[in-house]
C-alpha positions as a Markdown table, in Angstrom:
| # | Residue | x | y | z |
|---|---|---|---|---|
| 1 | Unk | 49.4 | 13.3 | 99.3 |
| 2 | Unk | 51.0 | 12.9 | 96.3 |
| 3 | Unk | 50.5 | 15.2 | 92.7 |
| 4 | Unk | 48.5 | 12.0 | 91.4 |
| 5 | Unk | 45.8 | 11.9 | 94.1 |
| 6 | Unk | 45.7 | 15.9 | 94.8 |
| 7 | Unk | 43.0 | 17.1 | 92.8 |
| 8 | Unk | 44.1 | 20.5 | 90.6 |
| 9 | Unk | 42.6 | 23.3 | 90.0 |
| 10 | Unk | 40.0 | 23.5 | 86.8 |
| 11 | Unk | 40.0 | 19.7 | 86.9 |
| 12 | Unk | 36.3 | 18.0 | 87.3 |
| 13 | Unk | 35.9 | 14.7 | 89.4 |
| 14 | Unk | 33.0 | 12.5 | 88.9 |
| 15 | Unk | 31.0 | 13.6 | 92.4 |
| 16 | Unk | 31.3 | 17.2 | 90.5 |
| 17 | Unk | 29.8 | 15.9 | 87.2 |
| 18 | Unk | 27.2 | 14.0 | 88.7 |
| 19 | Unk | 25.8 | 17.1 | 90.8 |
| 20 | Unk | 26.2 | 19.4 | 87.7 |
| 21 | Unk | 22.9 | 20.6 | 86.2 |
| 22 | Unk | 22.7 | 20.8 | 83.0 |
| 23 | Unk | 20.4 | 23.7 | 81.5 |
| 24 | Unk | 17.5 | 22.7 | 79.2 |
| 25 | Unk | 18.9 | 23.5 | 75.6 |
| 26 | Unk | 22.0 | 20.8 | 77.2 |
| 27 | Unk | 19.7 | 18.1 | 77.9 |
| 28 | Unk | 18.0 | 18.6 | 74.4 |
| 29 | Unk | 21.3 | 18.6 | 73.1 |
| 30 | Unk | 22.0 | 15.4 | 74.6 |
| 31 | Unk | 19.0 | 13.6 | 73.8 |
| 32 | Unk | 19.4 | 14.5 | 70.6 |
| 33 | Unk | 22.3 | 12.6 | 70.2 |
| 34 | Unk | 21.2 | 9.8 | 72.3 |
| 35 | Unk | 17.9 | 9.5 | 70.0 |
| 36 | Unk | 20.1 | 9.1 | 66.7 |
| 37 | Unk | 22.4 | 6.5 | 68.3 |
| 38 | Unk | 19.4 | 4.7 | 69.0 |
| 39 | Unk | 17.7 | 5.1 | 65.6 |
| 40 | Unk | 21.1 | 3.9 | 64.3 |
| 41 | Unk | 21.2 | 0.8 | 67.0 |
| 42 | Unk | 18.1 | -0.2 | 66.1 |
| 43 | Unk | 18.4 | 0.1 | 62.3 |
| 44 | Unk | 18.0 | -3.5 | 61.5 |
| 45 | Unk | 15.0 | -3.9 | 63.1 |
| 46 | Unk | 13.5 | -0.9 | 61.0 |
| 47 | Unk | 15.0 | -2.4 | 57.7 |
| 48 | Unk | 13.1 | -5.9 | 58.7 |
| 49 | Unk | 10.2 | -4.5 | 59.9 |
| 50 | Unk | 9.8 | -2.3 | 56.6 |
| 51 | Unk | 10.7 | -5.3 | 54.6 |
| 52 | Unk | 8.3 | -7.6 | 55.8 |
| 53 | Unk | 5.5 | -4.8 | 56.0 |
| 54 | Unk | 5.7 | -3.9 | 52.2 |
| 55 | Unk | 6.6 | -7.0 | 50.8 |
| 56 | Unk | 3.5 | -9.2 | 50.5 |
| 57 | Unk | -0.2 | -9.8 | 52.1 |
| 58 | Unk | 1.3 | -12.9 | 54.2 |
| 59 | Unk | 4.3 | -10.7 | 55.2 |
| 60 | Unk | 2.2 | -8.2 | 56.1 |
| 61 | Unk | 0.2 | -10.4 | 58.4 |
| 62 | Unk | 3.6 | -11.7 | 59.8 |
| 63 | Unk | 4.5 | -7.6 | 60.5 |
| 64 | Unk | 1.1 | -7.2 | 62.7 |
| 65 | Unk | 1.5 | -10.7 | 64.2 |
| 66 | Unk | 5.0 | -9.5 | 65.6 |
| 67 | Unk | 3.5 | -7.1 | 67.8 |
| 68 | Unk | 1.2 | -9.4 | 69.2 |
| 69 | Unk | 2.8 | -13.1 | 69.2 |
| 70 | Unk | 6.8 | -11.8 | 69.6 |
| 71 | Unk | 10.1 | -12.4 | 67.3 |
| 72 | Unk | 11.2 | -15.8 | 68.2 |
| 73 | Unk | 11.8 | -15.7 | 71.8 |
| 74 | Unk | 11.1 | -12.1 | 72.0 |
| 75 | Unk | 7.3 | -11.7 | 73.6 |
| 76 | Unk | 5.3 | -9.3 | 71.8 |
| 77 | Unk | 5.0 | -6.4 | 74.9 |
| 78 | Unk | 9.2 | -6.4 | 74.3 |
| 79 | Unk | 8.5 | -5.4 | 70.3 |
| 80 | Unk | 6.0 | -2.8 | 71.3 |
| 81 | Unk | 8.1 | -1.2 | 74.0 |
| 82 | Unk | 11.0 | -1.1 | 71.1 |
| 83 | Unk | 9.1 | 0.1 | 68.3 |
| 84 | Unk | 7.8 | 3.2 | 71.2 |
| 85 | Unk | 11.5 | 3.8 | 72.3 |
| 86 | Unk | 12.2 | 4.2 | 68.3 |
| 87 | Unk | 8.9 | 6.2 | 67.9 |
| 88 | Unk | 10.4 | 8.7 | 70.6 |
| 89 | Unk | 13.5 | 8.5 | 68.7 |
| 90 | Unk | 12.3 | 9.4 | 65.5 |
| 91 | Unk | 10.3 | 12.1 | 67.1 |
| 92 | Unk | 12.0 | 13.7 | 69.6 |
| 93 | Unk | 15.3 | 13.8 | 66.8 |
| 94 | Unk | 13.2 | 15.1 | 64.0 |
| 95 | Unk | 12.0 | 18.2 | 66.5 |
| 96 | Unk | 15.1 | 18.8 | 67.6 |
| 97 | Unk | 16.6 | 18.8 | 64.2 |
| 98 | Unk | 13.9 | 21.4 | 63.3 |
| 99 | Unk | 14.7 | 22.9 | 66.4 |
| 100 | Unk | 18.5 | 23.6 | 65.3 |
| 101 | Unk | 17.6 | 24.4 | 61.7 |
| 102 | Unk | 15.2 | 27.2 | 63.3 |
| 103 | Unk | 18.3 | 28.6 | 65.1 |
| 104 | Unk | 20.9 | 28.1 | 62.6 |
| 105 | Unk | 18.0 | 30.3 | 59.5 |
| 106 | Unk | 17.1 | 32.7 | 62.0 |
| 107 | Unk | 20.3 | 33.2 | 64.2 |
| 108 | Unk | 18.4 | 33.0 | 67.2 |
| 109 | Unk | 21.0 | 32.0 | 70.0 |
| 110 | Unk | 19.5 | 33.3 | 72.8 |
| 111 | Unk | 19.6 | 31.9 | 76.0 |
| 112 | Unk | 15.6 | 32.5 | 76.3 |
| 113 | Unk | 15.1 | 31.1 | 73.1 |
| 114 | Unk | 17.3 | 28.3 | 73.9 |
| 115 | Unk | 15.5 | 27.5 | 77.0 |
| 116 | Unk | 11.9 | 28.2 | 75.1 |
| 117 | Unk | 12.5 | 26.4 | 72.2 |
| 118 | Unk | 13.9 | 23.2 | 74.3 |
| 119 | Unk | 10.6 | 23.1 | 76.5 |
| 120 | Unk | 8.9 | 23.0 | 73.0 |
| 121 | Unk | 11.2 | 20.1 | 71.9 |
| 122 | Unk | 10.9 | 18.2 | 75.3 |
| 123 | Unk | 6.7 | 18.5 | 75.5 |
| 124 | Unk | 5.9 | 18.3 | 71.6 |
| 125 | Unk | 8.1 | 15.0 | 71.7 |
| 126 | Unk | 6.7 | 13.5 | 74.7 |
| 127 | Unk | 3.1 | 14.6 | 74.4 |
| 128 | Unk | 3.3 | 13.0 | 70.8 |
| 129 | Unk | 5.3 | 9.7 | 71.6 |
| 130 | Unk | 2.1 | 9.4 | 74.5 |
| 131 | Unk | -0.5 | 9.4 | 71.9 |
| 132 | Unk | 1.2 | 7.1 | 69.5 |
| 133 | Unk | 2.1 | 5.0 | 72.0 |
| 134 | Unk | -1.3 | 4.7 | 73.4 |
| 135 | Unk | -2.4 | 3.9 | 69.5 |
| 136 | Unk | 0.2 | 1.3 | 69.7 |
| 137 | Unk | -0.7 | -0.5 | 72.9 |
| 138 | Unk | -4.3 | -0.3 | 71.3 |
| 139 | Unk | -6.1 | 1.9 | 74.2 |
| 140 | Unk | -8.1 | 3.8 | 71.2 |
């Protein structure tokens, strides 16, 4: 075996990465990220729907018939599930922000309030995204 293929000490192969488990505050950190990349990605969409939801009575009616009729070729169930994924985006990065602004005012780096205030970002996020998203898909 060659010094290529040996695998050194302090190094981390993928099979190692794969079975590591991340604590709670890591996976809010990473979703965190993850949920402003996809607010960025999706940035022209917000920009048109915005556009054509403040711009006139007819665009407006052209806004709410997107959700129902599609964007072109896009069906109507695909703009819902987007403008949910973005809802969970907008939400889940705004608590988390709040989150870190908490512990950056306060100094609280803990590892229980870490763990604490990440349960609080993962259930607020989700259990808010579930009710707007059940607005959204009109079940009240």
């Amino acid at each position: 075996m060659t010094d290529m293929t040996r695998s050194r000490p302090g190094t981390m192969r993928l099979v190692d990465a794969v079975k590591y488990r991340l604590p709670l505050a890591g996976v809010v950190s990473i979703l965190h990220r993850a949920s402003g990349a996809i607010m960025f990605g999706l940035l022209p969409l917000i920009i048109w729907l915005f556009d054509t939801s403040v711009t006139s009575e007819v665009s407006f009616e052209v806004f709410k018939s997107a959700f129902v009729a599609g964007i072109g070729f896009v069906p109507g169930w695909l703009v819902k599930l987007l403008a949910l994924v973005l809802i969970w985006a907008y939400l889940h990065h705004f608590i988390a922000g709040v989150r870190h602004l908490w512990m950056d005012a306060t100094h609280s780096v803990t590892k229980e309030f870490g763990r604490q205030s990440a349960v609080v970002t993962l259930v607020g996020s989700g259990i808010l995204t579930v009710a707007l998203g059940a607005k959204l898909f009109g079940l009240f």
